[in-house]
C-alpha positions as MATLAB code, in Angstrom:
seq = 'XXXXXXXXXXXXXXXXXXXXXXXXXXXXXXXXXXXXXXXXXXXXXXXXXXXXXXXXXXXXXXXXXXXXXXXXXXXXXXXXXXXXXXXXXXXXXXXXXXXXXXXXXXXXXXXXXXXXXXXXXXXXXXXXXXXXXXXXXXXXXXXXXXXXXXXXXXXXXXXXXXXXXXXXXXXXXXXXXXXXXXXXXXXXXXXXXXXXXXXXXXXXXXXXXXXXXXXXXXXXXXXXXXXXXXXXXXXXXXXXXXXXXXXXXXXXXXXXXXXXXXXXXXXXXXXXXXXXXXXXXXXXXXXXXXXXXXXXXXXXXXXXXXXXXXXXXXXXXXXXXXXXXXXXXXXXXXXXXXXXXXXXXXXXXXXXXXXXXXXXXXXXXXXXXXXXXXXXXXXXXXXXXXXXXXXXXXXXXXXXXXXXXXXXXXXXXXX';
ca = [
     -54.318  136.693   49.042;
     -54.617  137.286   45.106;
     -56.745  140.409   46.412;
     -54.808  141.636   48.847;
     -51.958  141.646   46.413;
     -53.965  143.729   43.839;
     -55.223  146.482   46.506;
     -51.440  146.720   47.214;
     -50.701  146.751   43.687;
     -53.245  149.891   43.413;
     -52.408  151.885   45.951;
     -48.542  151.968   44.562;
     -49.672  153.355   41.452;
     -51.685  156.054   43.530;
     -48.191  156.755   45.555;
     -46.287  156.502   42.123;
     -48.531  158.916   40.446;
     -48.468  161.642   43.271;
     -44.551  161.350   42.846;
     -44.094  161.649   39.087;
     -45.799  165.410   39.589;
     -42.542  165.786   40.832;
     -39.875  166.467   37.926;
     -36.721  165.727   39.361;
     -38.014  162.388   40.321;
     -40.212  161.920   37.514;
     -37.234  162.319   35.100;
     -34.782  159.980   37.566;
     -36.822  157.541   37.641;
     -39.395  157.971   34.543;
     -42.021  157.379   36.705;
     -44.652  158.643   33.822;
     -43.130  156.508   31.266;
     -43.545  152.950   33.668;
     -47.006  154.207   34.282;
     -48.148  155.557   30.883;
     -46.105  154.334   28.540;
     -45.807  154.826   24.987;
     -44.960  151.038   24.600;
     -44.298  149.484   21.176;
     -46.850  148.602   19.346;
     -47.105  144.352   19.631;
     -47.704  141.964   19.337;
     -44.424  140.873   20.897;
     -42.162  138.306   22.522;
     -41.568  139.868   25.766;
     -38.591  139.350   27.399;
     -37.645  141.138   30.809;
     -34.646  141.584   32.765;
     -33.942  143.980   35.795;
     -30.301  145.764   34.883;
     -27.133  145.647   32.460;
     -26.348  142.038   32.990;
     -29.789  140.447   32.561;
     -30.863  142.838   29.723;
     -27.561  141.577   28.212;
     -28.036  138.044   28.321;
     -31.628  138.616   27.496;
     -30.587  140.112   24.538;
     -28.337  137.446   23.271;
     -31.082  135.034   23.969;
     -33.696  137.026   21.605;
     -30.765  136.917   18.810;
     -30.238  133.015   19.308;
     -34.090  132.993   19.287;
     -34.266  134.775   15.314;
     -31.664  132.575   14.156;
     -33.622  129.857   15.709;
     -37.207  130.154   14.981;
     -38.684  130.594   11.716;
     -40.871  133.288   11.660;
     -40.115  134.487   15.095;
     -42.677  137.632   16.656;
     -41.439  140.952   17.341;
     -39.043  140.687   20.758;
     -39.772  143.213   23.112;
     -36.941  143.817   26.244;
     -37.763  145.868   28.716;
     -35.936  146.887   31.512;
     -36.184  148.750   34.939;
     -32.677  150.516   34.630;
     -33.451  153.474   32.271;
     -29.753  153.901   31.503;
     -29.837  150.097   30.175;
     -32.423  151.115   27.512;
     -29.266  153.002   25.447;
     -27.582  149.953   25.145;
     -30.483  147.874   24.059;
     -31.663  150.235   21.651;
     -28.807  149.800   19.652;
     -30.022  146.053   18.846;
     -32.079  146.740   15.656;
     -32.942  143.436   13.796;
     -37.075  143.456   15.211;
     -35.339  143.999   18.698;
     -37.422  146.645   20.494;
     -36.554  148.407   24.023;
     -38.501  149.974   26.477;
     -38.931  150.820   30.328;
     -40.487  148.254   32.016;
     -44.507  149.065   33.388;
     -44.678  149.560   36.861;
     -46.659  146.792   38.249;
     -50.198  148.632   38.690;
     -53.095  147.235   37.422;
     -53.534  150.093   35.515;
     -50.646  150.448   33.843;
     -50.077  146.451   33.098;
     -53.499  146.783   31.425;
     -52.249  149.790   29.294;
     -48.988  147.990   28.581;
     -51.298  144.478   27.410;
     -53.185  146.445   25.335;
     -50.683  148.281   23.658;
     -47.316  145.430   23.358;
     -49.926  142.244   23.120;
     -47.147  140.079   24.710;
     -47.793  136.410   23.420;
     -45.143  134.845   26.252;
     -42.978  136.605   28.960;
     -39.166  135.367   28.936;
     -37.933  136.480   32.718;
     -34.395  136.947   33.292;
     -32.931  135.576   36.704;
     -35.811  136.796   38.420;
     -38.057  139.864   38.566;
     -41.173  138.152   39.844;
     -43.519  140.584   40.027;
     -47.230  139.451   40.890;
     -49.151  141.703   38.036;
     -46.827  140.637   35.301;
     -47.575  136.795   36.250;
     -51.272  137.720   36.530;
     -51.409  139.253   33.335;
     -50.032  137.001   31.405;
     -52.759  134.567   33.157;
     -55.182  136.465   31.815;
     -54.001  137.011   28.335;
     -53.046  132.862   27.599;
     -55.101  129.878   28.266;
     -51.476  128.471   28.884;
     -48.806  128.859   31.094;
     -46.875  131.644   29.119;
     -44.054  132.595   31.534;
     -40.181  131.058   30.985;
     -37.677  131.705   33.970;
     -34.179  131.347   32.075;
     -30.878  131.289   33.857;
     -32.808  131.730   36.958;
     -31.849  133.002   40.782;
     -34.102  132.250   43.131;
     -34.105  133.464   47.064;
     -37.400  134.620   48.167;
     -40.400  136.382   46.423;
     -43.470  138.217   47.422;
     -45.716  135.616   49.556;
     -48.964  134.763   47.730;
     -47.625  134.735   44.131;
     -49.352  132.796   41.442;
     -46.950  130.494   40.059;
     -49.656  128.314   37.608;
     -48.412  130.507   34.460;
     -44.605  129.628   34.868;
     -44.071  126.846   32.164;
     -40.598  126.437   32.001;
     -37.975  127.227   34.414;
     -33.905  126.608   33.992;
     -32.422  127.930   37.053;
     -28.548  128.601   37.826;
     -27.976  126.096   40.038;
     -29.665  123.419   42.364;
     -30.000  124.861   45.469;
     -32.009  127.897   43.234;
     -34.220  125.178   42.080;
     -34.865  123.697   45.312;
     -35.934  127.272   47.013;
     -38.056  127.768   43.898;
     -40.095  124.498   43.995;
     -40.807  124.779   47.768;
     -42.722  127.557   47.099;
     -44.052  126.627   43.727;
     -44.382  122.508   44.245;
     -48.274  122.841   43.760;
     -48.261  125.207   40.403;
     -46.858  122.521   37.930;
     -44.202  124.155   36.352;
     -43.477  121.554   33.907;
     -40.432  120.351   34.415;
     -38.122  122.394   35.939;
     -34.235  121.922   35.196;
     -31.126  122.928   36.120;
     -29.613  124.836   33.471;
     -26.508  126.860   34.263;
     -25.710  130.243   33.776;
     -26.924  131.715   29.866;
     -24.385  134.340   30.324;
     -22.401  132.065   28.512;
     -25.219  131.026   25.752;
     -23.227  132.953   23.230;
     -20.366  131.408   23.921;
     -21.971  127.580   23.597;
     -23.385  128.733   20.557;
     -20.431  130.077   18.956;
     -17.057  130.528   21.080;
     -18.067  134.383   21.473;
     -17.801  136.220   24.589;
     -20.826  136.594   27.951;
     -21.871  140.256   28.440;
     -18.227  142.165   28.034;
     -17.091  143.080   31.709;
     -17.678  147.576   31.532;
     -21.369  148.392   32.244;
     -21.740  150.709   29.082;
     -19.887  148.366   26.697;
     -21.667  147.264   23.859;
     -19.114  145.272   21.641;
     -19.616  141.619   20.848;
     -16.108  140.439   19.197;
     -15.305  137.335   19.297;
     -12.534  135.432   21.675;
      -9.048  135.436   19.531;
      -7.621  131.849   20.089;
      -5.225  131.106   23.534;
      -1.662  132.071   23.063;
       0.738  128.929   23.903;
       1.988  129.695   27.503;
       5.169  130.628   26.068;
       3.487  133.334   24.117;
       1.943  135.079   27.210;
       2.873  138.260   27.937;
       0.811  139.503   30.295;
       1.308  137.857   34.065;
      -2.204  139.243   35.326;
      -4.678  141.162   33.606;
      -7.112  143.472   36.550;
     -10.342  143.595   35.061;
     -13.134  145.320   35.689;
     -11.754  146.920   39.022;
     -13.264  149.615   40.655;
     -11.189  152.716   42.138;
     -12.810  151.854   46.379;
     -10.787  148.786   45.440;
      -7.806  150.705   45.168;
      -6.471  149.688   48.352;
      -6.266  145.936   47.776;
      -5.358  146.286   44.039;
      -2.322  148.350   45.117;
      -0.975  145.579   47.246;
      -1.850  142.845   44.567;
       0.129  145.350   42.006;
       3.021  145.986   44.185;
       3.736  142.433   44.699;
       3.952  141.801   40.822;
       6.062  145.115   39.879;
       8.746  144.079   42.594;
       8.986  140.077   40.928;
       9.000  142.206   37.871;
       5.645  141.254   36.457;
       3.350  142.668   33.623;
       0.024  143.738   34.331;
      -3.039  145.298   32.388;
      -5.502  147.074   34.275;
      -8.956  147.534   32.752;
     -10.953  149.836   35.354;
     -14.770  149.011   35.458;
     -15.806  152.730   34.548;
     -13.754  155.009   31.941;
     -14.225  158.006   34.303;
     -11.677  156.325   36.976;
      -9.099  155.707   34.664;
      -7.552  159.148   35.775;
      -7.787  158.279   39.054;
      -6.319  155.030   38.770;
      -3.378  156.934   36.585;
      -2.940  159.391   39.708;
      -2.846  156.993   42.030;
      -0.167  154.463   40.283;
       2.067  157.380   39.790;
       1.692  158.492   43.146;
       3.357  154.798   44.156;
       5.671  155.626   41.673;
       4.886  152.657   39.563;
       5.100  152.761   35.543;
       2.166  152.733   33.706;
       1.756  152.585   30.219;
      -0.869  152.176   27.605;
      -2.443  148.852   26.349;
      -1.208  147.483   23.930;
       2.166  148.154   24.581;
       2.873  146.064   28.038;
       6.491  146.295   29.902;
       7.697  143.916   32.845;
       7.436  145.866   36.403;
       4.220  148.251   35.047;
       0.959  148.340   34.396;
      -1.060  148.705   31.177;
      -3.717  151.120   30.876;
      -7.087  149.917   29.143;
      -8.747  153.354   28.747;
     -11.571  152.176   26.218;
     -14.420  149.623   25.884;
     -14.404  146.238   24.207;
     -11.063  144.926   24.097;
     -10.645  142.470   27.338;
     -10.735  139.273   25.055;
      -7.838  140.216   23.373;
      -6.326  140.695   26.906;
      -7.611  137.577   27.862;
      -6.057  135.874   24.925;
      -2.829  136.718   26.248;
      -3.175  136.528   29.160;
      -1.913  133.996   32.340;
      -3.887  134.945   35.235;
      -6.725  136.965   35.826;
      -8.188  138.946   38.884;
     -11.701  140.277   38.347;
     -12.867  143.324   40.382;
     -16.002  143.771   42.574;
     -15.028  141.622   44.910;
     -12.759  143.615   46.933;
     -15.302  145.325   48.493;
     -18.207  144.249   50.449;
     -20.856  146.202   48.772;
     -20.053  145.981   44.637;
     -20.795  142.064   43.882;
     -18.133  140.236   41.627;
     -17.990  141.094   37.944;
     -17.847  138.645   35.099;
     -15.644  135.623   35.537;
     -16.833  133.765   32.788;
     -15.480  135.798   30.430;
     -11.627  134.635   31.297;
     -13.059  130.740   32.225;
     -13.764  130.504   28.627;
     -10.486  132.147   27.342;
      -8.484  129.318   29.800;
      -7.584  132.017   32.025;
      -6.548  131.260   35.508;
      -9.180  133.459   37.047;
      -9.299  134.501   41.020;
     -11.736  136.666   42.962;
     -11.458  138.284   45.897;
     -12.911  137.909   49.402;
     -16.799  139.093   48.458;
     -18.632  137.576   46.082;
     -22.102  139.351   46.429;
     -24.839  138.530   43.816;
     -22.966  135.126   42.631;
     -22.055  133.411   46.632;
     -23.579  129.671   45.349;
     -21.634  129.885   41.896;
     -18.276  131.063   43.387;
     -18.657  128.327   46.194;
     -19.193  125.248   43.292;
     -16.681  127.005   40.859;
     -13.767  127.320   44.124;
     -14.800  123.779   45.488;
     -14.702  122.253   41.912;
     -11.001  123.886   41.556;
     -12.226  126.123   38.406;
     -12.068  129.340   40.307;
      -9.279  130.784   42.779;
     -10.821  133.017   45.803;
      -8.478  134.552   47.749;
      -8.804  135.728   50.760;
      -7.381  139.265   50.603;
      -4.464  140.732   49.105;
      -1.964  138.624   50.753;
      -3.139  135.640   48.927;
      -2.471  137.046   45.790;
       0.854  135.299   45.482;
      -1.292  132.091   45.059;
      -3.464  133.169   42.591;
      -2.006  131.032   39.573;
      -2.668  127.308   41.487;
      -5.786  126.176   39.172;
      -5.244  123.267   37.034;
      -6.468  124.477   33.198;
      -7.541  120.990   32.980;
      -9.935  121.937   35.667;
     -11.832  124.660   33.759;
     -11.894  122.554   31.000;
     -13.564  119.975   31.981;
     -16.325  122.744   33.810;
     -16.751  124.191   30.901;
     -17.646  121.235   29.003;
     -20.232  120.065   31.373;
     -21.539  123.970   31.550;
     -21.924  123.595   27.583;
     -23.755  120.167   28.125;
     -26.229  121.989   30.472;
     -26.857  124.928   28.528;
     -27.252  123.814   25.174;
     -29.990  121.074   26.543;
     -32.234  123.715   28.875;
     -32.049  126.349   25.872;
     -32.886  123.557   23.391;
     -35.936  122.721   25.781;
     -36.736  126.439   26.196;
     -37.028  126.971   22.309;
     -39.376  123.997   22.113;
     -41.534  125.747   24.924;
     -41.322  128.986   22.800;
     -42.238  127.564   19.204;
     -45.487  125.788   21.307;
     -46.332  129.582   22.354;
     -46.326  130.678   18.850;
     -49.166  131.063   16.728;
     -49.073  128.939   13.327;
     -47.301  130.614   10.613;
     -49.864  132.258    8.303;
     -49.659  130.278    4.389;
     -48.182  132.462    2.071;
     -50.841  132.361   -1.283;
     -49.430  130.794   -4.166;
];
């Protein structure tokens, strides 16, 4: 099977290599760079994630991990969404960014030789057969940490014997991961929540901010008092194909003479969603400033927790349409934000079913449940948000030990 996997493996980076003579796609999709490189010189820490959201949580992970570890390696992140490697170059602070290798032989030799990775940190996922083998072949040791996992199905024959640690999301993720891994020994797997939120355990700052290019990091302001709220419902992260179910949601709180802040998901729709308000002939002004009956404009990144702060309920976008997957709801759990969703909840179906049956999170139905969208008990999410803290501060206390045990001895500085 290991074989077969490796001819396969070899005959994509034939196919790959034909395409990249093609510019258009070569420069889409950097097909050159994944096969080629230049990598970073290593060695490094390598941690991996697929888009935005794991490259974001990734990154917050290799900053816990320098203020953790003494003497901590080089961290490498690589990524397979070019347009995530603007964002993570920005990092600095022995934080490096790349594209990730395409998973040829030939190119995850060029990429060993080159970045020397001394342990692969996999975000969620992403595993792909050659990056397991390699590291195989480059540690006498299982190397490979699955954090904040999601597990579903992978390609059939995959060595598992280098995974040594593994916190996955929930349960039912680690049950579908150990039926196919029971005989590789991954020590011993746990179930460690979602490390979107590992900032926020480690220091009451916010998960990956809820706009795909935003790169801020401020920190939560503390909860208004309820009678210092003045925002009914803040619309974040809503996308304009949503427009049809927002404007029933918004109509409904402009005629009971509501406030509302909308923050749209990209900055390029915030025209649209200006054309299409006034259309409906309903006010809209711009955040801060927030009237009763309109809706306030966010038209720039990195400002939803000090929405959040002041605000009573929340409706988080992406899940109004069938094909988006829900945005960030942790963000407004941890500001004690009554927080709904709509009918979809692609990408995060097991979380949203333990967070609605647990009474943390409100999903309505459609539109027409909006009215109900303020009946979660606070006590509720903060209860779930203690026990999430419990979870993730153990597994990444128990990841760091695996780490350190990866590392190399610290070289004796001569008197």
């Amino acid at each position: 099977m290991f074989k077969a996997l490796d001819i396969a493996r070899s005959a994509i980076g034939t196919a790959a290599k034909a395409v990249a003579k093609v510019p258009i796609a070569d420069k889409h999709f950097r097909i050159n760079e994944r096969l080629e490189g230049p990598w970073p010189a290593g060695p490094f820490l390598w941690l991996h994630g697929a888009s935005l959201g794991e490259c974001k949580m990734l990154l917050n992970l290799a900053k816990a991990l320098q203020a953790d570890i003494p003497d901590c390696p080089k961290i490498l992140i690589t990524t397979q969404k070019a347009e995530v490697l603007e964002y993570l170059r920005k990092a600095g602070n022995n934080i490096e960014a790349s594209i990730a290798p395409a998973d040829t032989p030939a190119a995850m030799a060029k990429f060993a030789k080159r970045a020397k990775p001394i342990a692969l940190v996999l975000g969620e996922n992403e595993l792909w057969p050659g990056y397991l083998s390699t590291m195989k072949r480059l540690s006498y040791r299982p190397s490979v940490a699955i954090v904040s996992g999601r597990y579903h199905a992978s390609i059939p024959g995959i060595d598992f014997s280098t995974v040594g640690f593994a916190s996955m999301q929930t349960g039912a993720d680690l049950s579908r991961l150990m039926n196919v891994a029971s005989r590789s020994n991954i020590g011993s797997p746990i179930i460690g929540g979602d490390w979107k939120l590992l900032p926020w355990v480690r220091g009451n700052k916010p998960s990956a901010n809820d706009v795909e290019t935003n790169d801020a990091a401020t920190e939560i302001p503390a909860t208004c008092d309820a009678a210092e709220k003045t925002v009914d419902t803040f619309f974040v992260s809503m996308h304009f194909s949503e427009w049809a179910s927002l404007y029933r949601m918004v109509s409904y709180s402009a005629l009971h003479n509501e406030s509302m802040v909308l923050a749209p998901r990209r900055l390029e729709e915030v025209g649209l969603f200006r054309k299409a308000l006034a259309e409906k002939k309903i006010p809209v002004v711009e955040w801060p400033q927030v009237q009763k009956g309109a809706v306030s404009m966010v038209s720039k990144f990195g400002i939803t927790a000090e929405v959040f702060a002041v605000s009573r309920t929340a409706v988080v976008g992406g899940s109004f349409s069938r094909w988006l997957g829900v945005h960030d709801f942790w963000e407004p759990l941890q500001a004690g934000v009554r927080t709904s969703i709509g009918p979809y909840s692609a990408g995060q179906a097991e979380n949203v079913a333990s967070l609605v049956r647990e009474g943390v999170l409100t999903q309505l139905h459609g539109p027409e449940d909006y009215p109900r969208r303020n009946i979660t008990d606070t006590r509720n999410i903060e209860r779930f948000l203690a026990h999430e803290r419990e979870k993730i501060e153990d597994s990444y206390r128990q990841f760091v030990e695996f780490v350190r045990e990866l590392l190399p001895p610290p070289i004796a500085k001569q008197p």
